[in-house]
VEXZA-34115 format. One record per residue (C-alpha): chain; x, y, z. Coordinates in steps of 0.5 Angstrom, whole numbers, plus 500, padded with zeros to 3 digits. Last residue first. Layout:
# residues N
{'A' {X Y Z}}
...
END
This chain:
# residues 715
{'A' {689 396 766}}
{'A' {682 395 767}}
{'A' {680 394 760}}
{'A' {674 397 758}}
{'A' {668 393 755}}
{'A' {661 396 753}}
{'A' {656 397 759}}
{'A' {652 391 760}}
{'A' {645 393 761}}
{'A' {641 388 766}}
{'A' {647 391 772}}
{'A' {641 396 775}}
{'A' {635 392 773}}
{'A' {632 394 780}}
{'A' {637 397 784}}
{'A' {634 405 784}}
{'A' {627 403 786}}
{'A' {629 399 790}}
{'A' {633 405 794}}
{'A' {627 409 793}}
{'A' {622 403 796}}
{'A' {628 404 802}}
{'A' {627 411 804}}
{'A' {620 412 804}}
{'A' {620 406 808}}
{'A' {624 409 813}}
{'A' {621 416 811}}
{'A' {615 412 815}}
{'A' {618 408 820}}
{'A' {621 414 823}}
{'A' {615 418 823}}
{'A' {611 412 826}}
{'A' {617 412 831}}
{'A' {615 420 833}}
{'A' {609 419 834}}
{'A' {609 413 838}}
{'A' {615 415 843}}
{'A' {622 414 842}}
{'A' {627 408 843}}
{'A' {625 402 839}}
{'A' {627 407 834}}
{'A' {633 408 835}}
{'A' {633 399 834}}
{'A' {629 399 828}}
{'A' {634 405 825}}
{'A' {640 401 827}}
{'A' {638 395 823}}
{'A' {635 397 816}}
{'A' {641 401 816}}
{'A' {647 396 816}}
{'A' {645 390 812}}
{'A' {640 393 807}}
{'A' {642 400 808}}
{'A' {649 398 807}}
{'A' {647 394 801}}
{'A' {644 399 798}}
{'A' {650 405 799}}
{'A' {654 399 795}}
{'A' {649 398 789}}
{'A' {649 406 789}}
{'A' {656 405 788}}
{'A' {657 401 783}}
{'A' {653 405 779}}
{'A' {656 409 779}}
{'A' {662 406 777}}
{'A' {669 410 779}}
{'A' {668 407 786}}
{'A' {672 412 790}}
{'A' {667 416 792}}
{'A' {665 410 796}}
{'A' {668 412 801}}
{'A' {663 417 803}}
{'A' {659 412 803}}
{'A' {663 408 809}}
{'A' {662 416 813}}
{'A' {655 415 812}}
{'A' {654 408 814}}
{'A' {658 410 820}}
{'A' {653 416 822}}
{'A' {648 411 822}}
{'A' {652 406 827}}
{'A' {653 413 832}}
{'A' {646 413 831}}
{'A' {645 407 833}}
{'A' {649 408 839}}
{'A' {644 412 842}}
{'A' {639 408 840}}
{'A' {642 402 844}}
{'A' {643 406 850}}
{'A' {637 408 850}}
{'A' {634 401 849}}
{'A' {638 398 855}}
{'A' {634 392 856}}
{'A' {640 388 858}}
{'A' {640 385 850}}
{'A' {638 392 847}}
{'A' {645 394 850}}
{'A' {649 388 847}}
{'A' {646 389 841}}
{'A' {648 396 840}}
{'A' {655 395 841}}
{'A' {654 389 836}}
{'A' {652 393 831}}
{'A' {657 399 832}}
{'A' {663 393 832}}
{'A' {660 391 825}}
{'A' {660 397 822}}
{'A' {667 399 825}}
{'A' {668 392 822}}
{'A' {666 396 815}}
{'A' {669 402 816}}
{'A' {676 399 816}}
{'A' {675 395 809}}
{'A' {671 401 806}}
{'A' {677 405 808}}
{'A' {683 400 807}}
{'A' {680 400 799}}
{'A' {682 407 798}}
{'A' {689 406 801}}
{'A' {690 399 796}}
{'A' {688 404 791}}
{'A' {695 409 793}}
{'A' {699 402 794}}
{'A' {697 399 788}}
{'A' {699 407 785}}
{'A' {707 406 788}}
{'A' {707 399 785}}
{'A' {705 401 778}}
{'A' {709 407 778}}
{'A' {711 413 782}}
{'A' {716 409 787}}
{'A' {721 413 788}}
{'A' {720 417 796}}
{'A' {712 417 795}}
{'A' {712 411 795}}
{'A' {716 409 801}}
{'A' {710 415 804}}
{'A' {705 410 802}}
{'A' {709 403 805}}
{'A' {709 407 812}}
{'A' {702 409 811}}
{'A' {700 402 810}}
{'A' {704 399 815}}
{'A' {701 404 820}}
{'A' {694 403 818}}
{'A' {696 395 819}}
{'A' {698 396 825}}
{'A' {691 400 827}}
{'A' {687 396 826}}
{'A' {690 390 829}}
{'A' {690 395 835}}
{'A' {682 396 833}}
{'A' {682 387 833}}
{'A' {684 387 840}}
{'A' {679 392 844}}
{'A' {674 389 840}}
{'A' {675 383 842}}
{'A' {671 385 848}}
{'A' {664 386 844}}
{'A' {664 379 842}}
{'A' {664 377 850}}
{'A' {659 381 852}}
{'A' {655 380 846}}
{'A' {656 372 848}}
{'A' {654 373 855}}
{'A' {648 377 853}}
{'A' {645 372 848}}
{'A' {646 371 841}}
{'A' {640 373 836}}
{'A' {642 379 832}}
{'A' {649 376 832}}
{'A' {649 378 824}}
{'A' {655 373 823}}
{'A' {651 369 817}}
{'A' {645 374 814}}
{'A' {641 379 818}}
{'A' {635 381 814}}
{'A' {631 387 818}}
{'A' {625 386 819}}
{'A' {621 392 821}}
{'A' {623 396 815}}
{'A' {624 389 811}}
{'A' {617 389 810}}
{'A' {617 394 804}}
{'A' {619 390 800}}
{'A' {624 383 799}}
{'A' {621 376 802}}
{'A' {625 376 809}}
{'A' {631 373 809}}
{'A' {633 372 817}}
{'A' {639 368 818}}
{'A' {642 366 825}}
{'A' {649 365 825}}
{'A' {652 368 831}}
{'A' {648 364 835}}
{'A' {653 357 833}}
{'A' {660 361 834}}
{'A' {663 365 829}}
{'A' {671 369 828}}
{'A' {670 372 823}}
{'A' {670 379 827}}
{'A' {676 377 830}}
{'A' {679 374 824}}
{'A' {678 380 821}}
{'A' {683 383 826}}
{'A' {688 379 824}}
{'A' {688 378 816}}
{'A' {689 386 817}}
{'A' {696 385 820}}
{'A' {698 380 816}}
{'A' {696 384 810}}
{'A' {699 391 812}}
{'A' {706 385 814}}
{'A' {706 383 806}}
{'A' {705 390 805}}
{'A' {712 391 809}}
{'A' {715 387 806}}
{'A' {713 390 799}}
{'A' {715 396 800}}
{'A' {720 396 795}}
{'A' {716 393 789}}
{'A' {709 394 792}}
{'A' {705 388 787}}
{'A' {710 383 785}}
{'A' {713 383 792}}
{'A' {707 383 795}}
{'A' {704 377 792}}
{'A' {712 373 793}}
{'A' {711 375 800}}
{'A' {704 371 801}}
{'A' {706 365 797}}
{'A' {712 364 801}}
{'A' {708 365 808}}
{'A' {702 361 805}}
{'A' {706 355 803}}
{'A' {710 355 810}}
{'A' {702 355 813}}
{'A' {701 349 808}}
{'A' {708 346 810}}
{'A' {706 346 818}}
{'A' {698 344 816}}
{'A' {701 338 812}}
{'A' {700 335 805}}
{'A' {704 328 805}}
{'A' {702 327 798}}
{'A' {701 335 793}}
{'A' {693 336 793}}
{'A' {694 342 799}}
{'A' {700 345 795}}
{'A' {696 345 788}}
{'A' {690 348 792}}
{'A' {694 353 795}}
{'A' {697 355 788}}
{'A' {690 355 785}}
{'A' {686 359 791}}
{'A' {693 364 793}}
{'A' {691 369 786}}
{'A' {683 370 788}}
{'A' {684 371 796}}
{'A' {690 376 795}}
{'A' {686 383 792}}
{'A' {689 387 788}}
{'A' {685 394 789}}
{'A' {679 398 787}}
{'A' {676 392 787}}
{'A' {669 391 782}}
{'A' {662 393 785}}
{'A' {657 391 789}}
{'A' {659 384 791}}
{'A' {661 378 788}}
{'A' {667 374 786}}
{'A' {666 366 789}}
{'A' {670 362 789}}
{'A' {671 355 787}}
{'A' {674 348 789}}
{'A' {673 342 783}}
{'A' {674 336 785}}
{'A' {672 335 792}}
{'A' {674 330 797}}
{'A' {681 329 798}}
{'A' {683 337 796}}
{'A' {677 340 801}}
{'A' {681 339 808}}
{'A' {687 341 806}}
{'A' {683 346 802}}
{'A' {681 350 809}}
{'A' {686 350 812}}
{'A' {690 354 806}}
{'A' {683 358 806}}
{'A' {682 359 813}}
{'A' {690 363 813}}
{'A' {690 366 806}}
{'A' {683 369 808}}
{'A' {684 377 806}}
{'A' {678 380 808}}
{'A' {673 382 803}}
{'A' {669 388 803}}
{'A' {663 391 801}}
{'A' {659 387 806}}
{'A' {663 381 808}}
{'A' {657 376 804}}
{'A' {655 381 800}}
{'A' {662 382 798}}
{'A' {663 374 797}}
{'A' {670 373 796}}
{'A' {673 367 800}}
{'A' {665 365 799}}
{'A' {666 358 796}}
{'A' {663 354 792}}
{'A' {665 346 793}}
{'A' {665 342 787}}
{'A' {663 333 788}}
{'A' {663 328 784}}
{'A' {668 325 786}}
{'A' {673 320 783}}
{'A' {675 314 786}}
{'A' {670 311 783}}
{'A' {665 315 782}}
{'A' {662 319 788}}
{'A' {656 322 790}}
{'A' {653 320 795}}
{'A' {658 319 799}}
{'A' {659 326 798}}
{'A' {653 328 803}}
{'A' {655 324 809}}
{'A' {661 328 809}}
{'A' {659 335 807}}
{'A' {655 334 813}}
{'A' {662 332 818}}
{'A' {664 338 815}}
{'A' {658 343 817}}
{'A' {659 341 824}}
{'A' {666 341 824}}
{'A' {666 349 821}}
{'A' {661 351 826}}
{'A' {663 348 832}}
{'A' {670 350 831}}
{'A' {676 347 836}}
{'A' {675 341 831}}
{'A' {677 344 825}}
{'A' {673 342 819}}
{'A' {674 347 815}}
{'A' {680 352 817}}
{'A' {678 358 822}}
{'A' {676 365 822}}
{'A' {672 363 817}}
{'A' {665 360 821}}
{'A' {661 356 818}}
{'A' {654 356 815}}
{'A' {655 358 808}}
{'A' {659 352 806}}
{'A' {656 351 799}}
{'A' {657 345 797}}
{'A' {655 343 790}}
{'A' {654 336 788}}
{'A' {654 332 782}}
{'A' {649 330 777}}
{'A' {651 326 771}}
{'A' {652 319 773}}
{'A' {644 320 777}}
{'A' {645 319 785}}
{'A' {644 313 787}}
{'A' {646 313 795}}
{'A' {642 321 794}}
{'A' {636 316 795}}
{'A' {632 313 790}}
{'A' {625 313 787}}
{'A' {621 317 791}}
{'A' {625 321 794}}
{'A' {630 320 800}}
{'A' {636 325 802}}
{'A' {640 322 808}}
{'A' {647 325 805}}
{'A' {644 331 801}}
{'A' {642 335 809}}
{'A' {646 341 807}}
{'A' {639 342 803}}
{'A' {637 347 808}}
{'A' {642 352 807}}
{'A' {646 349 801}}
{'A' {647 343 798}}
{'A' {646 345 790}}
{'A' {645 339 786}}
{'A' {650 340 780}}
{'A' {648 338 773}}
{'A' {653 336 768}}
{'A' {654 335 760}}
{'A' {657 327 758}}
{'A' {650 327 754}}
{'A' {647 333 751}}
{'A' {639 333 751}}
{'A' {637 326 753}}
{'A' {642 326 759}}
{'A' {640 332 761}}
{'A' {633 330 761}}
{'A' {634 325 766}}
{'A' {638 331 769}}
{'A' {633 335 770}}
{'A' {628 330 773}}
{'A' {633 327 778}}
{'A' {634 335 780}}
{'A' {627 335 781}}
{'A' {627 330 786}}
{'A' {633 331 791}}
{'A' {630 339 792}}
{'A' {625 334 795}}
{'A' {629 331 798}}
{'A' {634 336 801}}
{'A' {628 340 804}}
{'A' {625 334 808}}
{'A' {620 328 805}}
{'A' {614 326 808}}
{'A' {610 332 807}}
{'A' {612 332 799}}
{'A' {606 326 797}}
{'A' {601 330 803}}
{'A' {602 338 801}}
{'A' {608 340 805}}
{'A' {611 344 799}}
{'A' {618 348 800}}
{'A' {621 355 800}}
{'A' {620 355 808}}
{'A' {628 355 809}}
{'A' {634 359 809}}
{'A' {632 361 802}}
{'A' {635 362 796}}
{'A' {629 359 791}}
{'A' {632 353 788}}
{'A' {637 351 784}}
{'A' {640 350 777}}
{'A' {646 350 775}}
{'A' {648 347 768}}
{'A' {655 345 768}}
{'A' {659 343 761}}
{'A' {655 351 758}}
{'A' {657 352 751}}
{'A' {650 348 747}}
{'A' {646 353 751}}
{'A' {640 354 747}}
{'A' {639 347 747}}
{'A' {640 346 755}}
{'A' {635 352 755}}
{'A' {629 348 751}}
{'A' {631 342 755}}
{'A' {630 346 763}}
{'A' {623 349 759}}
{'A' {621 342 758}}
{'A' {623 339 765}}
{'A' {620 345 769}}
{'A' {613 344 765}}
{'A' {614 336 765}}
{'A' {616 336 773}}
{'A' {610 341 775}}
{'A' {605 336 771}}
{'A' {608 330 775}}
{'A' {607 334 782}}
{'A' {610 331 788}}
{'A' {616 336 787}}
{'A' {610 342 788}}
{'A' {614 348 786}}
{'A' {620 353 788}}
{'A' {617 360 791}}
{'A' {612 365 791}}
{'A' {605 361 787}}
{'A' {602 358 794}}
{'A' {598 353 794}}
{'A' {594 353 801}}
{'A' {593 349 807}}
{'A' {600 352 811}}
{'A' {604 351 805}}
{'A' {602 347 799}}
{'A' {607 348 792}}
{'A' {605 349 786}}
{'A' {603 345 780}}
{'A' {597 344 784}}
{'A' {595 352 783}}
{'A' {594 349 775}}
{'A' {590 355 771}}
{'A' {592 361 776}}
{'A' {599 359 778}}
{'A' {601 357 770}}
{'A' {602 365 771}}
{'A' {609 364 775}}
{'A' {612 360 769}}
{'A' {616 354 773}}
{'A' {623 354 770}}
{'A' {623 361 773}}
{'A' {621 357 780}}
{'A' {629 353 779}}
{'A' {633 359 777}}
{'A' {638 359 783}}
{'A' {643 359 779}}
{'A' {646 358 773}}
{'A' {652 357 767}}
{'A' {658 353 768}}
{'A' {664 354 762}}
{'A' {670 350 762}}
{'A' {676 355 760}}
{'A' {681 352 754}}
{'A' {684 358 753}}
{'A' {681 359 746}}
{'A' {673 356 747}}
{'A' {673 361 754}}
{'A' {675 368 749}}
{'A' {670 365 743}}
{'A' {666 365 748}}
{'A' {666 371 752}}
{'A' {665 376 746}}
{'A' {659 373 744}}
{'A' {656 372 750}}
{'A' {656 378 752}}
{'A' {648 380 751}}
{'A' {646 374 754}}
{'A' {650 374 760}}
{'A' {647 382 761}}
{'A' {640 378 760}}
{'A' {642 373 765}}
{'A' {643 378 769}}
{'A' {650 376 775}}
{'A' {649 374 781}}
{'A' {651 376 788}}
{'A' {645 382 789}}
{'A' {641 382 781}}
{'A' {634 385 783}}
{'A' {630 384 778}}
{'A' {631 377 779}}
{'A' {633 372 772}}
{'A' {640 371 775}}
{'A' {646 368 773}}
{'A' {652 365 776}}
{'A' {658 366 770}}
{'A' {662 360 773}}
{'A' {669 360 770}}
{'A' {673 354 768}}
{'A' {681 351 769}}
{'A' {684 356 774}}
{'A' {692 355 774}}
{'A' {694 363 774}}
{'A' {694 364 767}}
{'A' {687 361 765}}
{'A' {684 365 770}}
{'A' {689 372 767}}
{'A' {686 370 761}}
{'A' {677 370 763}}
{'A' {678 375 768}}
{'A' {680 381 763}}
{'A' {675 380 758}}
{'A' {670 377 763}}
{'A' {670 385 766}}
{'A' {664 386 764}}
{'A' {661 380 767}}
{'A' {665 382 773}}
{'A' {661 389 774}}
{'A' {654 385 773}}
{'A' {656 380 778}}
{'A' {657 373 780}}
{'A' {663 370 777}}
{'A' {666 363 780}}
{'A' {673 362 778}}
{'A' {673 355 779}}
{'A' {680 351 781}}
{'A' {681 344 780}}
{'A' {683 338 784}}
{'A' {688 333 781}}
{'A' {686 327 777}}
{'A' {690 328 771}}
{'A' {696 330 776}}
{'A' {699 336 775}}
{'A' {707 337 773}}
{'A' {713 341 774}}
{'A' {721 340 771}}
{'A' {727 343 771}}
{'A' {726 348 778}}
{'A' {726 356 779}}
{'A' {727 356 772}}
{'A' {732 361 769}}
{'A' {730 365 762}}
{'A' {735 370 762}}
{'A' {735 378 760}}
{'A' {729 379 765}}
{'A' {728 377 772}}
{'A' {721 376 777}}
{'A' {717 379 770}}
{'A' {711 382 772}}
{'A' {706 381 766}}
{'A' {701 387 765}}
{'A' {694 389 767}}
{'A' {687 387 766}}
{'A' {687 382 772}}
{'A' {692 382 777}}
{'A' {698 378 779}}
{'A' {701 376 771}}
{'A' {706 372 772}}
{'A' {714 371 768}}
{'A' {719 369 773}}
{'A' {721 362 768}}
{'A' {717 358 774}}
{'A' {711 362 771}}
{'A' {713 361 765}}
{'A' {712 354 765}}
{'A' {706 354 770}}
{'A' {703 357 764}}
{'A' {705 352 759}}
{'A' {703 347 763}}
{'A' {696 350 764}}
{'A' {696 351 756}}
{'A' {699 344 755}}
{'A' {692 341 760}}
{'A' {687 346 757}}
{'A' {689 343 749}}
{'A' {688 336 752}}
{'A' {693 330 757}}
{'A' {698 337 756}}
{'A' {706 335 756}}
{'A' {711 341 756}}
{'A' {718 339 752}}
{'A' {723 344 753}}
{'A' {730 342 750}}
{'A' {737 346 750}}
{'A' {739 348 757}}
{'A' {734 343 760}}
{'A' {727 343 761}}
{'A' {721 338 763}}
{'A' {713 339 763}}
{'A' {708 334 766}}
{'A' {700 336 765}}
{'A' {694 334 767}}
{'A' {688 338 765}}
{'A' {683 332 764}}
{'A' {677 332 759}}
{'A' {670 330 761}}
{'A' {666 335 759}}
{'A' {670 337 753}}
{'A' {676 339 749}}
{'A' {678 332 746}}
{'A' {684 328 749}}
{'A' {690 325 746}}
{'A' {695 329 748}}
{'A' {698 337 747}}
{'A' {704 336 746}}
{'A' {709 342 745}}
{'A' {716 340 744}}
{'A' {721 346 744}}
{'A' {728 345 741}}
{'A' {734 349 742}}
{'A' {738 350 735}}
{'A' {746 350 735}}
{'A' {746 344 731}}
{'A' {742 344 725}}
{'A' {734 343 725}}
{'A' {731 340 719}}
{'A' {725 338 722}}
{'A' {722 345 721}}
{'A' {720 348 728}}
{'A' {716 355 728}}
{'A' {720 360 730}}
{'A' {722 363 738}}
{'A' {725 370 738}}
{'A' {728 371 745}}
{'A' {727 378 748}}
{'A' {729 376 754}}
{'A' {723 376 759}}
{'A' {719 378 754}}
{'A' {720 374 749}}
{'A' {719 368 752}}
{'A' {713 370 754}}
{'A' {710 372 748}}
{'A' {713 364 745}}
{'A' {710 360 750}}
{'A' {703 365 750}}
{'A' {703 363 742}}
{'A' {704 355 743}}
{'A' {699 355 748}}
{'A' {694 359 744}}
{'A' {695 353 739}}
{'A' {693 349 744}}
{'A' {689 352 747}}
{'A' {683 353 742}}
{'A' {683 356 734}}
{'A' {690 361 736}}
{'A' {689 367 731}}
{'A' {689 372 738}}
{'A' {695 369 739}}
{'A' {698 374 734}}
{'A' {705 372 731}}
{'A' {706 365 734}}
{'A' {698 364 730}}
{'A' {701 366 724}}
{'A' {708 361 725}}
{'A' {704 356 726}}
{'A' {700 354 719}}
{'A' {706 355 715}}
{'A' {711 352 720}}
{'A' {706 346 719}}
{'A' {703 343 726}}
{'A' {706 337 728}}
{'A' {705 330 727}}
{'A' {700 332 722}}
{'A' {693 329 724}}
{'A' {693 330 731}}
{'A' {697 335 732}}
{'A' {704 337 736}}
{'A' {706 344 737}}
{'A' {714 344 735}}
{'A' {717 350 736}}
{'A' {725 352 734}}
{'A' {730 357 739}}
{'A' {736 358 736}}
{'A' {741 357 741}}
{'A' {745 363 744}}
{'A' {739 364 750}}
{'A' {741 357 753}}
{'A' {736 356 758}}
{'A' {738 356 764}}
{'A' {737 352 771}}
END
């Protein structure tokens, strides 16, 4: 269906108080959308522009008048105010002479406009750049009508470093064009900001964000674990039972006492002044310390209760004072590590069952396999984790709404080692699973820098989810879904190449599975306090097998064979699609493909890291120790070689983040297993310009995102 470009195109825009909109008074905000006071208008503004760009069509504002030979748009943008619990429906409809697009609030009509458009063949792919248009000089729909229910699933774009926080102008529209209904920023207060953002760079960017989320309709969520910054450290001295008892003693390192009246009143009143100086934030975060366990109190009022309970009890507090401060604002209660146990969470008081009305919980499945679908039952992990999830939602359900969010690591750098895999295949798997159960899904975007090239993961979430939450959802259509998004993505990226791009990325996605690809003694954390003790205990995080046994190294360390023939798929496509390039395509789609290049090398270099790791492993496990020295040092050699890569990074710091986490992760391990080799000089000697080595990178890490550079745009 087409409109009928010989009309005279009128815009109505619906309000309130006027009926609609005064052509006087809308006519500026068509002309510069930046006018626009919130989304409906900039819903108006954005329908306009994008009509003129795929066929120069000029829309002016509606009279009431109109004679025949004119088309009519109507733009309503509902009843609900712009709030916490305001829905984002919406319903839109069209015909060669009428567009009539329906929002259940302002959010609710820009999504529908948006979707509109990209129905029309208008879609913006990669932030910071421009449109692309799927057809020009005519405005044909791909279907006459499209909606989204009130009640249906939405997508969170979680922002979790210094690099996308000064990216956020750039993050924030192309989240609104692409179907996302609110951005996270997951702050820090630690001075070393690994897979979070400076609060004091958020603060000292806030005025330039939120005028940008206030007018695309953007829910804002603020937070992370700042739970022990509630609890000022220096109180230690003065009032030690504040604090919690480990091993007989009171101990000032992490978290507080939940048993402690004093300790909630502190957490409480600082928790209320924040609130206040936050009046944007509709979801507040506020977790505790990020450890794998340990980081509670075991004093006798807190010896009966688990980790989740007591994690249980000062989320009760806060959101007690939530409720006083700004009613119908959210607190999410972080399910995570040793807090996935929230289903038979009991405090004094209450269990998870009773759950405050405005505390929701927050899944974050790091203990999981993504190799496959969430709740696979042919994965132990996933299954295990779902059935927790489970239990746990029960608990924080209203109605027929939940009140459950899920926080995703699809895009976690950190989690990958600066790289991220391509997971269409997991997360359409997995959002079928999520979509009944979860109201709002996010992903995480974290790492040590920003990509050097279109990622797919990000762009996929909101299309996936809106097909997981259609009835009748299956794994057979979800996996069509997946193969029609996918070479949709590469088409509008690589142009001529996009085919064979749609087949690098295939092939890419294989040989990550392998990797991904996790069983229950895979998964053993260590997390270390940060300092000089990681020298000799080096961190591992989920896919680290430091701990697997020899069988099960042996089998990992056979896939490898595979997973480098995906490899090497895929570097042939990619080569194919670089000399495809440079036969005409000079332009953008040729310059994807040249970044997408840069991006391979860490990419490649990272799973040769990890298969170098588990080489050595495997030798240390059957006593082999020279063996694993020797490879070791081929591992080392491989972190210098991924460094290199990381020339490409514009950002120095970005870079220097990078070199730091492939110490951390890479480094710190392989020079503890060389030197489990050599004598007892010489492994004292190693051990010393270890250290040396490593207080130099902390020092080069601390506050290093704290000072936000001034924005650049990323096209």
């Amino acid at each position: 269906m087409e409109l009928d470009l010989s009309l005279q195109w009128r815009l109505f825009l619906s309000s309130d108080t006027e009926g609609f909109l005064a052509p006087s008074a809308l006519a500026p905000i068509l002309a510069d959308p930046d006018s626009a006071q919130g989304p409906g208008e900039f819903a108006a503004a954005e329908l306009a522009r994008g009509l003129g760009l795929l066929a120069n069509l000029q829309v002016c504002p509606g009279r009431g008048d109109e004679a025949e030979g004119t088309g009519i748009i109507i733009l309503n943008p509902g009843p609900c105010a712009e709030g916490p619990r305001c829905r984002k429906g919406y319903a839109w409809r069209a015909s060669p002479d009428r567009v009539e697009i329906h929002g259940d609030s302002g959010a609710g009509l820009l999504a529908g406009v948006e979707a509109f458009l990209e129905a029309a063949g208008l879609s913006w792919p990669v932030p910071g750049e421009g449109p692309y248009l799927a057809r020009q000089g005519r405005v044909e729909l791909e279907a006459s009508s499209g909606r989204r229910a009130p009640d249906a699933p939405l997508a969170t774009l979680i922002l979790g470093h210094g690099s996308y926080l000064e990216a956020a102008p750039d993050y924030l529209p192309w989240a609104a064009r692409n179907g996302y209904a609110g951005v996270f920023f997951h702050t820090t207060t630690e001075v070393l900001a690994l897979g979070a953002v400076p609060l004091k760079a958020y603060e000292a960017r806030r005025a330039l964000v939120l005028p940008l989320a206030r007018r695309l309709g953007l829910e804002l969520e603020l937070g992370g674990h700042g739970l022990s910054a509630l609890l000022p450290r220096s109180l230690f001295k003065a009032e030690p039972e504040l604090f919690r008892l480990q091993e007989g003693r009171r101990r000032p390192d992490a978290n507080l006492c939940p048993s402690s009246p004093r300790a909630l009143e502190v957490v409480s009143a600082n928790f209320s002044a924040f609130v206040a100086a936050h009046p944007e934030v509709e979801v507040f975060h506020v977790w505790p310390d990020d450890l794998p366990g340990g980081g509670w109190c075991e004093c006798p009022a807190c010896a009966g209760m688990g980790p989740a309970a007591q994690s249980l009890a000062v989320a009760r507090a806060l959101a007690a004072t939530l409720e006083r401060e700004r009613p119908g604002a959210r607190l999410s209660f972080l399910a995570y590590h040793d807090t996935e146990e929230a289903g038979g969470a009991a405090s004094p008081g209450g269990s998870a069952a009773r759950a405050p009305a405005n505390l929701e919980l927050l899944w974050a499945p790091r203990r999981r396999s993504w190799a496959r679908a969430y709740g696979d039952p042919g994965c132990a992990l996933n299954a295990a984790s779902a059935a927790k999830l489970e239990a746990a939602r029960l608990g924080f359900s209203q109605g027929d709404r939940p009140r459950v969010s899920i926080f995703e690591y699809w895009e976690d750098a950190i989690l990958f080692k600066t790289a991220v895999p391509p997971l269409g295949s997991t997360m359409a798997g997995d959002l079928l699973h999520y979509a009944p159960r979860a109201a709002r899904i996010g992903i995480l975007l974290t790492g040590d820098r920003l990509p050097l090239a279109p990622r797919p993961n990000p762009w996929l979430l909101p299309r996936l989810l809106a097909s997981a939450a259609r009835p009748g959802a299956s794994p057979e259509g979800q996996a069509a879904e997946l193969e029609a998004l996918a070479r949709r993505w590469a088409g509008m990226l690589y142009g001529q190449a996009g085919q064979t791009m749609a087949a690098y990325w295939k092939a890419l996605e294989e040989a990550w599975r392998i990797d991904l690809d996790l069983e229950p003694g895979d998964t053993e954390l260590l997390q270390p306090p940060m300092g000089l003790g990681a020298v000799t205990h080096p961190p591992a995080d989920w896919g680290d097998p430091w701990t697997a046994s020899p069988e099960r190294l042996g089998e990992k360390r056979a896939t490898w064979e595979a997973l480098f023939a995906h490899l090497r798929k895929a570097e042939g496509l990619l080569a194919e699609a670089q000399e495809a390039g440079q036969d005409g395509q000079d332009g953008q789609d040729g310059e994807h493909i040249r970044a997408e290049a840069r991006e391979y090398a860490l990419s490649s270099a990272v799973l040769e890291l990890d298969g170098a790791r588990i080489a050595a492993y495997h030798e240390a496990s059957r006593g082999q120790a020279r063996l694993a020295a020797d490879i070791s040092l081929i591992g080392l050699g491989m972190i210098y070689s991924a460094r290199r890569s990381l020339r490409a990074v514009p950002d120095p710091r970005a870079r220097r983040n990078g070199a730091f986490l492939l110490e951390l992760f890479y480094g710190l391990r392989f020079r503890s297993l060389n030197r489990g080799a050599r004598g007892p000089v010489l492994r004292g000697y190693a051990l010393g310009t270890a250290k040396l080595r490593l207080a130099w990178a902390y020092l080069r890490m601390r506050r290093l995102w704290e000072a936000s550079r001034p924005y650049k745009n990323l096209g």
